[in-house]
Structures are given as C-alpha cells and as structure tokens.
C-alpha positions as CSV (number, residue, x, y, z in Angstrom):
1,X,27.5,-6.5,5.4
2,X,24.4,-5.3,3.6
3,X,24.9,-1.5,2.2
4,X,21.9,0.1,3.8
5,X,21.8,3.1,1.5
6,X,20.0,1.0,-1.2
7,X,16.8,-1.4,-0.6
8,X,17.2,-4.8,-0.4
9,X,14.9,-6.7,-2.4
10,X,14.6,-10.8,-2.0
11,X,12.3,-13.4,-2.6
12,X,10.9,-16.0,0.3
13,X,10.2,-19.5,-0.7
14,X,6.5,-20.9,0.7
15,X,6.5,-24.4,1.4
16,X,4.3,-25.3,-1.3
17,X,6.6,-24.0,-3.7
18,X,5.6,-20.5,-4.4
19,X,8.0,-17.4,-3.6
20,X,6.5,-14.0,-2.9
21,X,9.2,-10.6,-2.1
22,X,9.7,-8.8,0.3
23,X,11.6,-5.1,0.3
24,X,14.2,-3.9,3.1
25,X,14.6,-0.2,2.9
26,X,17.3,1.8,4.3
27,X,15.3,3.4,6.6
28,X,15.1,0.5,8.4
29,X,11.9,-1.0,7.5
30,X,11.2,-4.6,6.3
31,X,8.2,-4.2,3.3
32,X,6.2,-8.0,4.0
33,X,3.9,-9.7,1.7
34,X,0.6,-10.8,3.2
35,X,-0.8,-13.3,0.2
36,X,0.5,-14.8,-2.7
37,X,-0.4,-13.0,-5.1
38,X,-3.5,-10.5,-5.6
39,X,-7.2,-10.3,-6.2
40,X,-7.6,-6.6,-7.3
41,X,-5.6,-6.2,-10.4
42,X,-5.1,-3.0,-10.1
43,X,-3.9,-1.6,-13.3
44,X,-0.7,-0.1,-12.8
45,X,0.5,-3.1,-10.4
46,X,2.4,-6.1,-10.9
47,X,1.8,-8.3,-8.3
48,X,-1.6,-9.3,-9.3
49,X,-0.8,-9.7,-12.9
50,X,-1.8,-13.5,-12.6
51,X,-4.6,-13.3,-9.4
52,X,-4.3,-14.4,-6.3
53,X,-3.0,-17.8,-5.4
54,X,-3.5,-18.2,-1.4
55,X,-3.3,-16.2,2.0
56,X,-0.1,-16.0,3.7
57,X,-0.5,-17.6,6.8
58,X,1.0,-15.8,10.2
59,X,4.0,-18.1,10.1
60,X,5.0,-16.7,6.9
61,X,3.9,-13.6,7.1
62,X,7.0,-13.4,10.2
63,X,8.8,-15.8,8.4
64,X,10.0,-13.0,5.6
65,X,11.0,-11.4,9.1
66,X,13.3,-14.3,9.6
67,X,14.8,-14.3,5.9
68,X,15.5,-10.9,6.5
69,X,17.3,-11.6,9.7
70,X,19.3,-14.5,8.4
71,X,20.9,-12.0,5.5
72,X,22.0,-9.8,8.4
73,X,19.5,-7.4,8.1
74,X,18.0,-5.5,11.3
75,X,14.3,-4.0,10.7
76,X,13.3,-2.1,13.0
77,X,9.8,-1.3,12.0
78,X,7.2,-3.7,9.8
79,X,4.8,-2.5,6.8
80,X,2.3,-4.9,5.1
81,X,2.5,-3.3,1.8
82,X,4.0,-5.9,-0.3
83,X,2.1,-8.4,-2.7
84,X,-1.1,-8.6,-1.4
85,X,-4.2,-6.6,-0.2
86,X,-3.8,-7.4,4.0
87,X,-7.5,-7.2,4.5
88,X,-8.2,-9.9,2.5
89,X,-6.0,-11.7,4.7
90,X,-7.7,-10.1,7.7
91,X,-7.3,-12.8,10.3
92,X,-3.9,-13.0,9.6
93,X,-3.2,-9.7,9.8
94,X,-4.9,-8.7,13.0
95,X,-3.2,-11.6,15.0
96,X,0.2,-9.5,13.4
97,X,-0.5,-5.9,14.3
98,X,-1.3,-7.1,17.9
99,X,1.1,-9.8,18.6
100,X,4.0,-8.4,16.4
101,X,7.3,-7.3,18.0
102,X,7.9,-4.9,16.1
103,X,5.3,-1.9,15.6
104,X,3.1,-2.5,12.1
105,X,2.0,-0.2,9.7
106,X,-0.3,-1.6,6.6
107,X,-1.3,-0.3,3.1
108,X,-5.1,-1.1,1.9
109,X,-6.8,-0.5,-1.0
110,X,-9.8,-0.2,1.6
111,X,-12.2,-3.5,1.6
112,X,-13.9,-5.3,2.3
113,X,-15.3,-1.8,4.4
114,X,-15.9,-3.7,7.8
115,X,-12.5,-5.0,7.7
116,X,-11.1,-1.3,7.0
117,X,-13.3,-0.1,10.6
118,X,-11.8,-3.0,11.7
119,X,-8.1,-2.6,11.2
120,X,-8.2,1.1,11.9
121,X,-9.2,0.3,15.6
122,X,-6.6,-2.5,15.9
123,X,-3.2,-1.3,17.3
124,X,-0.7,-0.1,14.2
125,X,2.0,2.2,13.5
126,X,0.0,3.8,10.5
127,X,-2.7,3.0,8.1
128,X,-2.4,4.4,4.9
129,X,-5.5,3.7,2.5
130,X,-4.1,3.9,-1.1
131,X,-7.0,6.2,-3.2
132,X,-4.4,7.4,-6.6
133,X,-7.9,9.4,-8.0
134,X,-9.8,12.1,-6.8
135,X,-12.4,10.7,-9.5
136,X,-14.8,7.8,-9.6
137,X,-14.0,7.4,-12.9
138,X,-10.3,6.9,-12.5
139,X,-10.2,5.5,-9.5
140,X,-12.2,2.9,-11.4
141,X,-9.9,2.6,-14.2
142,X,-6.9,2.1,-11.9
143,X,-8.6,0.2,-9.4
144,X,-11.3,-1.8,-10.4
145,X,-11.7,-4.1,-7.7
146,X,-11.6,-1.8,-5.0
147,X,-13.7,0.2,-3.2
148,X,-15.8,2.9,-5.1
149,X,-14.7,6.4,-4.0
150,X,-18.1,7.5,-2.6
151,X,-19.0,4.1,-0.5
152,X,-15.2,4.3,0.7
153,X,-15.1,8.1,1.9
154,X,-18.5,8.1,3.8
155,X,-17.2,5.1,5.4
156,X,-13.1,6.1,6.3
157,X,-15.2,10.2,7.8
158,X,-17.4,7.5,9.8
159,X,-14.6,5.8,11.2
160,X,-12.9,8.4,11.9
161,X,-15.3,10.3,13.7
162,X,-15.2,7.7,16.1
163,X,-11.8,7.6,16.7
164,X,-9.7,10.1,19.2
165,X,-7.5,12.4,17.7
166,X,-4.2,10.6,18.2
167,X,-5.6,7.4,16.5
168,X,-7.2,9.8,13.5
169,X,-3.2,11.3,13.4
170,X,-2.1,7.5,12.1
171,X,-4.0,7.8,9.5
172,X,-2.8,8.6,6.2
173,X,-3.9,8.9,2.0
174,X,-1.5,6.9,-0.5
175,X,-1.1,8.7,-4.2
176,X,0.6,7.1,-7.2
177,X,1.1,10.1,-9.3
178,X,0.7,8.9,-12.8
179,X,1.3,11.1,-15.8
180,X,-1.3,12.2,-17.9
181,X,-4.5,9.8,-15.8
182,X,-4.2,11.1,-12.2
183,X,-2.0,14.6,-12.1
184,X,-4.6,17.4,-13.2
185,X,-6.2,19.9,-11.2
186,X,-9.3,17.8,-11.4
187,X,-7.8,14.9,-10.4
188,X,-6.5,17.1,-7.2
189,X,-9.0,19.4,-6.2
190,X,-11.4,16.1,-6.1
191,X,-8.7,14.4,-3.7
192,X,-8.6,17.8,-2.0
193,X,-12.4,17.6,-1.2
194,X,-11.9,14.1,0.5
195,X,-9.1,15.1,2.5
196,X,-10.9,18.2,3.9
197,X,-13.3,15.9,6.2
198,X,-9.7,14.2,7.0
199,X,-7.9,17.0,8.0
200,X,-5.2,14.7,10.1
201,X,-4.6,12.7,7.5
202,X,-0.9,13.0,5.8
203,X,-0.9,13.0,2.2
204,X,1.6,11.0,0.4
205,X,2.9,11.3,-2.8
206,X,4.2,7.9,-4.6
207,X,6.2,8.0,-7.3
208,X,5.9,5.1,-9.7
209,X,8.8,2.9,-10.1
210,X,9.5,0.7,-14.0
211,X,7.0,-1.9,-14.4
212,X,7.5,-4.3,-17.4
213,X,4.9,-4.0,-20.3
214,X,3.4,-1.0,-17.9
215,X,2.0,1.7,-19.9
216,X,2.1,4.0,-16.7
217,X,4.9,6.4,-15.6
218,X,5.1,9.6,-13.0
219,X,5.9,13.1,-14.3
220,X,9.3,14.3,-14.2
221,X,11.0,16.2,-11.6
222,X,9.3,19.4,-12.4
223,X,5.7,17.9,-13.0
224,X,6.0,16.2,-9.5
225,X,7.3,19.2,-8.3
226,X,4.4,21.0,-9.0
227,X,1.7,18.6,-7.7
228,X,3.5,18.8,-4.3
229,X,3.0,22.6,-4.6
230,X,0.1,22.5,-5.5
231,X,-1.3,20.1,-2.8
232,X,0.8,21.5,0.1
233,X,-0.5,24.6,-0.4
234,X,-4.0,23.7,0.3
235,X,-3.6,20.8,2.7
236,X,-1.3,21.0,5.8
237,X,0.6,17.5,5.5
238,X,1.8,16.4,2.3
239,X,5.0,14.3,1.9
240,X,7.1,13.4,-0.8
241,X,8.5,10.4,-1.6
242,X,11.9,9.7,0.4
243,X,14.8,8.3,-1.8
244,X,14.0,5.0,-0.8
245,X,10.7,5.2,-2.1
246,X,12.6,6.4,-5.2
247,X,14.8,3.8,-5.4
248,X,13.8,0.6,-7.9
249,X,11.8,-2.1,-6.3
250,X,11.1,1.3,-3.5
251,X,7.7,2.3,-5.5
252,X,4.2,0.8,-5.1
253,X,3.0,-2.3,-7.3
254,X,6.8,-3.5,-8.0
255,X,6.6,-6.9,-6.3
256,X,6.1,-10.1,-8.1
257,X,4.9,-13.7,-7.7
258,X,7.9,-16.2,-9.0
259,X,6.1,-18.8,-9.3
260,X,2.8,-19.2,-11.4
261,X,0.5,-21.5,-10.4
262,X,-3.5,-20.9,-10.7
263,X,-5.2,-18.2,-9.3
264,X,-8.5,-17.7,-6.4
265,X,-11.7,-15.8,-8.0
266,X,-12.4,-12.8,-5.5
267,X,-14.9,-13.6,-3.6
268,X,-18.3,-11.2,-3.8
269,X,-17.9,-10.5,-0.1
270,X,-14.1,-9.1,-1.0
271,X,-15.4,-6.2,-3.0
C-alpha cells in the first residue's frame, strides 16, 4: 500500500508519446498537469524549460486521475497546478471545474485577464493566482510572460468587486519566497499594498523545492520565519507551507516534461 506520509510523484504517458507528472500529497490531494509543457518560462521553474508542446485534452487531464487510482491511491480533492498554465488550456479546464467529481482548485499565473474573470466565476475549490513579487521589476524578472503587476491587480480588485463575499473567500495569493530577489521589506510591503484591496484573500507562503542547474533557493528556517512574521502581522491570513509542500517534488515549478519534442510559440493573445 502507498505510505501516505510522503507525496507520490509519477509520470503519465500521452498517447503521442509525451509523459507529463503529476503529484499525490498526503493530504489527500492529486496535483494534475493541464499541458505539456509550458509557455511562460518562468525563471525559477522547470516545467517550461523547453516550451510548451500541446494542451492536455479533458481525457487526459482525468486520465492522471485514473493513473492515480490504478496505483491504489484515493484523492479526494483535485488541484491544476502541475506542468502547465490551466488558462491557456481554458476550454479544457472549464469543462473540468464544472463537470469534475471531485471539487477543483487551480493555480494561475493570471492570463490571458478575460480568462482569469472567467475562471474566478466558474465553480472551484480555490483559485490561487501565483504573484512571488510585490515589484514590477521582479515580478518581471521571475515571470516574464505573465501578467504585468499593475494590469493584473486593477483587474483581480475588478473582479472581485463583483463577486459576493463567499466567492472572494476562495480566493487566494501564491509566494515563492526566494532568497536574496523576493524576501525584503520592499518586496513585502509592495505585496502588502496589493493585498490590502484583497482583504479575503489568504496569503500563502511557498517554499522552493531543489531545481537542477536553478540558481534560486528559499531562506532558511529562520529567514522564512521571519517573513511569516512579518506578513501575519499586517495581513490577517497568511499560511505556511504544510510539510507536504515541504516535501521534494511538494514545491512549485518541480514538474518536468520526459520527453522532448518541439515546442508552441505563445501566442500574442496568451500574454
């Protein structure tokens, strides 16, 4: 029988030859990939290291479901935050969240915007929209396919607005602490100033996992430590990573493609 005190990590072969991963965490949820491979190339991040290669279509978006089934594993809750930005793969991921069985939560770097509006009406356990700056200028350096920070903020406080408070409550801020680029008290107070026009939103706190040939790395215990002090004290909801999250192949931009093949431009419209 599996040991559900550690994640599971496994690969899922595509008919075409490709294989993305997918993560099962103790907690009981299954971590699905939505494409193969990824667009953004975000710099701290694996999976896109060589581009994007296809969508995932619905079938194999719930076949890693299957896979994880057949190795005896029972999720009990989904999250689209594997290889992948899901709102690229909009269509796909919209007949998910409101056909799936089990309740969906998804991870977005936050484009294209209409897509983001979009997805935050759509039923889903939890939207969390990855930022890791409180800066333009390093969320461009980490990011630099995604969403600017201004464009992005006015658009999440529109949304938002519109929503009622139990859907706003769903909502929640990713944040790769990184040592040395995103963990000073400008880094913060700038995040701080965006989550003031969010006050529901829950704040977490990534640590980042061993990447090979990755320059980047989260502080140590006490650094972290600190940054959660420091946050929590001026923001109501800010969570730590839980030991899963810890865990290898638990942190954000661990997933790989294992097979290369070549990769998709990003479209204009996807930035």
């Amino acid at each position: 029988m599996p040991d559900y005190s550690d994640n599971i990590h496994f690969a899922v072969p595509l008919n075409d030859g490709l294989r993305v991963e997918a993560v099962y965490y103790g907690s009981g949820t299954l971590c699905l990939s939505t494409q193969a491979g990824c667009a953004l190339g975000c710099r701290f991040c694996a999976s896109g290291r060589g581009g994007l290669r296809r969508n995932l279509t619905l079938g194999e978006m719930r076949g890693q479901l299957e896979a994880a089934r057949d190795r005896g594993l029972k999720p009990r809750r989904l999250t689209l935050s594997g290889i992948g930005e899901p709102l690229h793969n909009f269509a796909m991921v919209a007949e998910l969240l409101q056909h799936s069985p089990l309740p969906v939560s998804l991870t977005t770097m936050g484009g294209p915007l209409e897509h983001l509006a979009a997805a935050l009406a759509l039923p889903h356990n939890g939207l969390m929209l990855s930022l890791h700056a409180g800066s333009e200028e390093v969320r461009r350096r980490l990011l630099p396919r995604a969403p600017g920070l201004g464009p992005l903020a006015e658009w999440v406080t529109r949304c938002l607005t519109a929503l009622p408070r139990r859907a706003r409550r769903r909502f929640g801020v990713n944040y790769l602490l990184l040592e040395g680029v995103n963990d000073s008290r400008r880094e913060f107070d700038g995040l701080l100033r965006l989550l003031a026009s969010w006050p529901e939103a829950t704040l977490h706190l990534l640590a980042c996992n061993p990447v090979p040939g990755s320059p980047f790395a989260s502080p140590a215990a006490e650094g972290f430590a600190a940054a959660f002090r420091y946050l929590a004290e001026r923001h109501p909801h800010v969570r730590r990573p839980n030991r899963w999250r810890r865990q290898v192949q638990g942190g954000c931009g661990t997933l790989v493609m294992k097979t290369p093949g070549p990769s998709v431009s990003l479209d204009r419209g996807d930035r």
